[in-house]
N, CA, C and O atoms as a GROMACS GRO file, in nm:
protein
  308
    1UNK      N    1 -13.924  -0.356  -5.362
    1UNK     CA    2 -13.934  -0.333  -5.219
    1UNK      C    3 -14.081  -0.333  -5.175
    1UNK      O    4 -14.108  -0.395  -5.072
    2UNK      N    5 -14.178  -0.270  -5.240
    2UNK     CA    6 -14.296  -0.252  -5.209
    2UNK      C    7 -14.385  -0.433  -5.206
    2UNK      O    8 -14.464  -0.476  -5.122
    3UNK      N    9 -14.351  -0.477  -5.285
    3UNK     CA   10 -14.378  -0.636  -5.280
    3UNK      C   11 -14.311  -0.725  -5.178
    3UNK      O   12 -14.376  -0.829  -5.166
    4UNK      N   13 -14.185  -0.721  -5.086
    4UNK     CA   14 -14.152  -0.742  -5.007
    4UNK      C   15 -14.267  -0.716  -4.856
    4UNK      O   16 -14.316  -0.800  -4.780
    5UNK      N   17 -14.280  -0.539  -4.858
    5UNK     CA   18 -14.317  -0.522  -4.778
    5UNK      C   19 -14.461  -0.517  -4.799
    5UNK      O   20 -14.507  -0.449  -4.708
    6UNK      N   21 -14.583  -0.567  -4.900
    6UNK     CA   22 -14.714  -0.628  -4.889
    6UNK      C   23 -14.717  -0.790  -4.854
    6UNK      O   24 -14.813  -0.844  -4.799
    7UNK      N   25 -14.599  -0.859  -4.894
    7UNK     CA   26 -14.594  -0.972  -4.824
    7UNK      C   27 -14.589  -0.994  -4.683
    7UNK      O   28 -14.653  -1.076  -4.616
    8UNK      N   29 -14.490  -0.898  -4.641
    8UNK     CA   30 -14.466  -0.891  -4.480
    8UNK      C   31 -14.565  -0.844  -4.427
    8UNK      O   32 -14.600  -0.924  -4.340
    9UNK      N   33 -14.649  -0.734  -4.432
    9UNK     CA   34 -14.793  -0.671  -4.376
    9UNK      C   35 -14.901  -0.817  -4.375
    9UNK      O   36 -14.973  -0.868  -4.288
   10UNK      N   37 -14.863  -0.858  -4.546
   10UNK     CA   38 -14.975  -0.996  -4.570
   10UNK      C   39 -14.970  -1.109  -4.440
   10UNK      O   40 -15.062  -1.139  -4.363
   11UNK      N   41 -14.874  -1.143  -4.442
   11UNK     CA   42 -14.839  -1.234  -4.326
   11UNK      C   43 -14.825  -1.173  -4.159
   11UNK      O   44 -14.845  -1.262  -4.077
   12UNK      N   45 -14.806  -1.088  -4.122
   12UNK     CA   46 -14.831  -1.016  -4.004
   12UNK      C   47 -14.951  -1.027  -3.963
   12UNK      O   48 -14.978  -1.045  -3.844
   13UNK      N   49 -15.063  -1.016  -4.082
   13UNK     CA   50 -15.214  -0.989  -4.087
   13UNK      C   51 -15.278  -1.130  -4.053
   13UNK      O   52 -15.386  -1.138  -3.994
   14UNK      N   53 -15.202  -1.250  -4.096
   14UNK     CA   54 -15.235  -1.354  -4.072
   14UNK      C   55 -15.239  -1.423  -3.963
   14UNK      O   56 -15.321  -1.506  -3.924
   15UNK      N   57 -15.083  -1.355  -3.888
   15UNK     CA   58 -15.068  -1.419  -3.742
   15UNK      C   59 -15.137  -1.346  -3.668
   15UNK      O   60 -15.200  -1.406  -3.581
   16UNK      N   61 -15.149  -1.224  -3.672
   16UNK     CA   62 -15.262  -1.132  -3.634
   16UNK      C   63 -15.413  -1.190  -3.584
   16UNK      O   64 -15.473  -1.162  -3.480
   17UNK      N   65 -15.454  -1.275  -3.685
   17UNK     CA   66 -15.572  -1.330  -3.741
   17UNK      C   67 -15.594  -1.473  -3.670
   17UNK      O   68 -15.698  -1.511  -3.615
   18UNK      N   69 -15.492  -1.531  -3.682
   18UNK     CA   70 -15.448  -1.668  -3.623
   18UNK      C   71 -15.452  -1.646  -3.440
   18UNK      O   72 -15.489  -1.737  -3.367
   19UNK      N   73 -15.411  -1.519  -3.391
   19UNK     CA   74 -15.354  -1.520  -3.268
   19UNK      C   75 -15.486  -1.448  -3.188
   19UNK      O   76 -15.476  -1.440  -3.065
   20UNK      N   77 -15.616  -1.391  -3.256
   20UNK     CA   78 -15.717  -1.328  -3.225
   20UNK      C   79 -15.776  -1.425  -3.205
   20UNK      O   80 -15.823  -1.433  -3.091
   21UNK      N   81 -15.810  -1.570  -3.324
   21UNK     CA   82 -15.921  -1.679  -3.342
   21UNK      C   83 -15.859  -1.736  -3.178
   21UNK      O   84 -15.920  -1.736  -3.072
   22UNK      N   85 -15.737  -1.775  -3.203
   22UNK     CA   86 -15.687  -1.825  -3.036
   22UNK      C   87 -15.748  -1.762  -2.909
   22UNK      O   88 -15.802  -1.815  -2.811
   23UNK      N   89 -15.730  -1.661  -2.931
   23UNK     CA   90 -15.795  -1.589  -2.798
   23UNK      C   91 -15.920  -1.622  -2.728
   23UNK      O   92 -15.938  -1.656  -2.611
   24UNK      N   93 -16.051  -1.593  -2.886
   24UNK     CA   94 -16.094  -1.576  -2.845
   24UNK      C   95 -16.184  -1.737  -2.869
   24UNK      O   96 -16.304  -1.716  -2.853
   25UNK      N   97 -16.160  -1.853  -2.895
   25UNK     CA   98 -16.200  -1.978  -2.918
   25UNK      C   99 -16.118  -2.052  -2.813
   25UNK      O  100 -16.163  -2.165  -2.791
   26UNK      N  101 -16.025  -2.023  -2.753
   26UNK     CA  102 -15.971  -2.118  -2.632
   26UNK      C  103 -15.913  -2.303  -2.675
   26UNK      O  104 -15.873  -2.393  -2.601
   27UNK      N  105 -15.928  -2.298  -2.792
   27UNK     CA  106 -15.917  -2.468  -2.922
   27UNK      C  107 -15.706  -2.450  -2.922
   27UNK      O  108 -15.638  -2.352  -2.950
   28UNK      N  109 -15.672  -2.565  -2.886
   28UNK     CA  110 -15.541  -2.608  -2.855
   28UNK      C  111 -15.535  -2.675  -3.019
   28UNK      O  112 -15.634  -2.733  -3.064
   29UNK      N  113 -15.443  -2.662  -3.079
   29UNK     CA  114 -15.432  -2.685  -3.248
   29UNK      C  115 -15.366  -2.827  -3.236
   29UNK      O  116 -15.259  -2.861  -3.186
   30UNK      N  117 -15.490  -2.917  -3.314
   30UNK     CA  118 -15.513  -3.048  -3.328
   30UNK      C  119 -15.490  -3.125  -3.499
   30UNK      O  120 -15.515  -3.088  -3.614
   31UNK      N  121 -15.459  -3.188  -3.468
   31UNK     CA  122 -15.462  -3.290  -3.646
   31UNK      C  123 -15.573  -3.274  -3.650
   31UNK      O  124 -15.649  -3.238  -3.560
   32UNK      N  125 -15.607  -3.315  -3.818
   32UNK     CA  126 -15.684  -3.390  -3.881
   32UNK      C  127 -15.754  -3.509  -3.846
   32UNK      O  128 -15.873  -3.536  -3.860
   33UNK      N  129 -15.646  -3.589  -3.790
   33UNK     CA  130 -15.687  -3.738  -3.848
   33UNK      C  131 -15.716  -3.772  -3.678
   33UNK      O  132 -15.777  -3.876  -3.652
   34UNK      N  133 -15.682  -3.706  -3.595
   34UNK     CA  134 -15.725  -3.748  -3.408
   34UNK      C  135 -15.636  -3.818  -3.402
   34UNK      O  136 -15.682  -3.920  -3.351
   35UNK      N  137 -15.458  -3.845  -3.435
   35UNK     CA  138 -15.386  -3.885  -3.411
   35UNK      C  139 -15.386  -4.077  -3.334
   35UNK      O  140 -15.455  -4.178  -3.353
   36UNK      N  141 -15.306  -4.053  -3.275
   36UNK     CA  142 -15.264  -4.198  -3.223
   36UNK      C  143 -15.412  -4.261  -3.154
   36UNK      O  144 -15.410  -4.384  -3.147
   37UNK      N  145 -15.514  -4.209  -3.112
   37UNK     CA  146 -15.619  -4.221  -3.071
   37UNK      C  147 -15.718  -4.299  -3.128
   37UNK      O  148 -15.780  -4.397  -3.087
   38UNK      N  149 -15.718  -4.233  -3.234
   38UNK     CA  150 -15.840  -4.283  -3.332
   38UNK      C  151 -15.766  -4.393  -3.389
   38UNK      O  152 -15.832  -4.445  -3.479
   39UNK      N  153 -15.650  -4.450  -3.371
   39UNK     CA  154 -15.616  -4.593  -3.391
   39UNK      C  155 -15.622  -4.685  -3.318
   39UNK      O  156 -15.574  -4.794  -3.351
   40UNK      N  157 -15.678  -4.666  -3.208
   40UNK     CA  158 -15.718  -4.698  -3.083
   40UNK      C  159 -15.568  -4.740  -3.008
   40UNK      O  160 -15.553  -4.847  -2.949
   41UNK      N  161 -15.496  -4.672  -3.018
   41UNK     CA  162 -15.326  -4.714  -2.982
   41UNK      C  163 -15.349  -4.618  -2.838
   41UNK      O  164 -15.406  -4.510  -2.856
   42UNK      N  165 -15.311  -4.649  -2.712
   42UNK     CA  166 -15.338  -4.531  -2.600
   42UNK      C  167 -15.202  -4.454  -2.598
   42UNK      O  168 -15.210  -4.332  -2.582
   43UNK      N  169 -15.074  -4.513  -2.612
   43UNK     CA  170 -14.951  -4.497  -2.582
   43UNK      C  171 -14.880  -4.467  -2.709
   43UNK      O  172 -14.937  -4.502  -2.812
   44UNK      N  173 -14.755  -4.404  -2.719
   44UNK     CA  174 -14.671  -4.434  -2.867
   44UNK      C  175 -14.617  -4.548  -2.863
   44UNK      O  176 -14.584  -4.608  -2.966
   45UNK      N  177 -14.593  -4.613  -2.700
   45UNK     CA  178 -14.475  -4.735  -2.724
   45UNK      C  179 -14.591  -4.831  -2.650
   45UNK      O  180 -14.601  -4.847  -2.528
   46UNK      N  181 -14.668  -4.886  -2.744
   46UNK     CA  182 -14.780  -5.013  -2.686
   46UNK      C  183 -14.709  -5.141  -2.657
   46UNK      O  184 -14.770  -5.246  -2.674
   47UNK      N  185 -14.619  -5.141  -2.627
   47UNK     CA  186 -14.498  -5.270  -2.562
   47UNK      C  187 -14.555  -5.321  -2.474
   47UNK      O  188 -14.620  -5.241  -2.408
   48UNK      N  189 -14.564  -5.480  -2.421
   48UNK     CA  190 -14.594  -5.553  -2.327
   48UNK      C  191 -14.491  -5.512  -2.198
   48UNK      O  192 -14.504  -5.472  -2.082
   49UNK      N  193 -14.367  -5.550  -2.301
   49UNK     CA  194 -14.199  -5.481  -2.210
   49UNK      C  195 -14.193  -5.391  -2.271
   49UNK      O  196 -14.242  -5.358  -2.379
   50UNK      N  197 -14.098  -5.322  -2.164
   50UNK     CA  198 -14.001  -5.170  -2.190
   50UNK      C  199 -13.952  -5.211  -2.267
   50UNK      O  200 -13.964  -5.333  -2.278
   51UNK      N  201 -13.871  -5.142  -2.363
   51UNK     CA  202 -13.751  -5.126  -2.440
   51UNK      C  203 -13.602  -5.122  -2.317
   51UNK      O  204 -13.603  -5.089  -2.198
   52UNK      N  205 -13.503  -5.163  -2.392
   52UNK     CA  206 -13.393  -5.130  -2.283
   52UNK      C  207 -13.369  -4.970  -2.268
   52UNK      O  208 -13.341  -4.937  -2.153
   53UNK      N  209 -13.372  -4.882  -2.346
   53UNK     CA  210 -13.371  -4.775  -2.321
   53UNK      C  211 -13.452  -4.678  -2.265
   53UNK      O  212 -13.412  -4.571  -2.218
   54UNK      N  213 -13.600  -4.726  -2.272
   54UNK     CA  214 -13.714  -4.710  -2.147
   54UNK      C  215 -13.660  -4.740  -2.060
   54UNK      O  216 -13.648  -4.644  -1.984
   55UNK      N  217 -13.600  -4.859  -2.010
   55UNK     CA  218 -13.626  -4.923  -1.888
   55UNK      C  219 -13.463  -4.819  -1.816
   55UNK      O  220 -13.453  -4.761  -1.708
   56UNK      N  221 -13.378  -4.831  -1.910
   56UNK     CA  222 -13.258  -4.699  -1.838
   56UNK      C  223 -13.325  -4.579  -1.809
   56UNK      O  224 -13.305  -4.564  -1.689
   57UNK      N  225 -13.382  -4.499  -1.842
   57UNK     CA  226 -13.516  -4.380  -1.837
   57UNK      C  227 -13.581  -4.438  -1.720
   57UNK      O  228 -13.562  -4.362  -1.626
   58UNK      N  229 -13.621  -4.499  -1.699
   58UNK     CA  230 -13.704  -4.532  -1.608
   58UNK      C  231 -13.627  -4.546  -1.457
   58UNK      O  232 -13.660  -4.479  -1.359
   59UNK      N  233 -13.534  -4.632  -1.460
   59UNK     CA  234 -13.427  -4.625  -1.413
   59UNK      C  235 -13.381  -4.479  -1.348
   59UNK      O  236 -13.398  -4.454  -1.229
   60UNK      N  237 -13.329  -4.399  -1.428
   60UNK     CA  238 -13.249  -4.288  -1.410
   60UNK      C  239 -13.390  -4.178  -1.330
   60UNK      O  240 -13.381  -4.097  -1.237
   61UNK      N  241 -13.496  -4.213  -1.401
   61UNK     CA  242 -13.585  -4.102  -1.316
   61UNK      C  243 -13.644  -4.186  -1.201
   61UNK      O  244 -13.732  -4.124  -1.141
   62UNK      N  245 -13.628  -4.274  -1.166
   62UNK     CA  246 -13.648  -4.356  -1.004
   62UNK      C  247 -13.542  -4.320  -0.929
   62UNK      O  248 -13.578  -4.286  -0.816
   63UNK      N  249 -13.382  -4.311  -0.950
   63UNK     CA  250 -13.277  -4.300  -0.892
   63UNK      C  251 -13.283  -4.117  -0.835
   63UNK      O  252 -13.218  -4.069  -0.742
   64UNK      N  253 -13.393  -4.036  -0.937
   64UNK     CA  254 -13.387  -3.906  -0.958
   64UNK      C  255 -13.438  -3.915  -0.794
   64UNK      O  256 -13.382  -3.892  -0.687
   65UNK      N  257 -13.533  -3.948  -0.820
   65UNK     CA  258 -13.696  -3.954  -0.745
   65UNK      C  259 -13.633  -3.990  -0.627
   65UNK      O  260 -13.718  -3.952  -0.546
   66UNK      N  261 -13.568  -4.025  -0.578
   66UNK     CA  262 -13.501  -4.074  -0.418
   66UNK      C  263 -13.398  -4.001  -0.428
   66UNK      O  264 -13.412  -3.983  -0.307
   67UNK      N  265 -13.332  -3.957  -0.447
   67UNK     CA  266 -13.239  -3.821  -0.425
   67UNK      C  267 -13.338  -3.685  -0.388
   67UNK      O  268 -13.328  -3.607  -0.293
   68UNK      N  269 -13.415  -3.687  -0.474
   68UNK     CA  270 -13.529  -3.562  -0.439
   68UNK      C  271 -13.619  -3.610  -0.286
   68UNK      O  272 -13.676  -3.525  -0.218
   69UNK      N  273 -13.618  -3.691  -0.265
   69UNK     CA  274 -13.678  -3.754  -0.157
   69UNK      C  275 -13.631  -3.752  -0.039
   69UNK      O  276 -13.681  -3.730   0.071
   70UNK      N  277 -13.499  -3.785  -0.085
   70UNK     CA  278 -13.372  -3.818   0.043
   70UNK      C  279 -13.305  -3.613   0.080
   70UNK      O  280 -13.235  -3.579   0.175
   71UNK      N  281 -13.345  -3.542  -0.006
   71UNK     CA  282 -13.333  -3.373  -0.034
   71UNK      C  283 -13.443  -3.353   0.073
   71UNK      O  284 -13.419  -3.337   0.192
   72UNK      N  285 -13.545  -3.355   0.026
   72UNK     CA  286 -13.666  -3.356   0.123
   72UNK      C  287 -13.693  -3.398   0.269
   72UNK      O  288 -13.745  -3.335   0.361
   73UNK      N  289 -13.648  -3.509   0.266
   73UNK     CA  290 -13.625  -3.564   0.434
   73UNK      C  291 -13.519  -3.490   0.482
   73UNK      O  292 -13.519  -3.498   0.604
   74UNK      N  293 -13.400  -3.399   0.429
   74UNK     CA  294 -13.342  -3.378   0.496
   74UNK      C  295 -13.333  -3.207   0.542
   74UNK      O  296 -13.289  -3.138   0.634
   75UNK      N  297 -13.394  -3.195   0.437
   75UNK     CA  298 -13.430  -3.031   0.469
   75UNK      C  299 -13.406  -2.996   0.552
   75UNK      O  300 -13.398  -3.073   0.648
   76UNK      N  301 -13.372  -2.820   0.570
   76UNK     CA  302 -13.365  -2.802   0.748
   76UNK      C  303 -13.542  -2.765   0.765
   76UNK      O  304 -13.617  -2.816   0.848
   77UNK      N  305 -13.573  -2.676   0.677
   77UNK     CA  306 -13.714  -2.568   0.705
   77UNK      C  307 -13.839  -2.631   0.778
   77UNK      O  308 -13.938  -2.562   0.801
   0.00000   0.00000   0.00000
């Protein structure tokens, strides 16, 4: 039991530790390697064209976007 509970204190102490450096460094937790960036890639999907399932997404949040619009124009307030 006592080894249970120096593990649990151990690790408490860590997020403890982890959640102080946050505070007080303001640093958003980043890779190693600078991700998709440093491959000079800007996007995940570097496509000339959409995919068909982008382009339904795309789709579905344009159709969104004029319902919210057509909400808006009609407001009473």
């Amino acid at each position: 039991m006592s080894t249970f509970i120096f593990a649990f204190g151990f690790f408490l102490t860590m997020v403890l530790a982890m959640a102080v450096g946050y505070l007080v460094q303001r640093k958003t937790i980043s890779g190693s390697c600078g991700g998709l960036g440093a491959l000079g890639i800007d996007k995940a999907c570097d496509c000339p064209e959409p995919c068909d399932r982008k382009k339904s997404r795309m789709e579905k949040e344009q159709a969104r976007q004029k319902k919210l619009d057509e909400w808006k124009q009609n407001q009473i307030l």
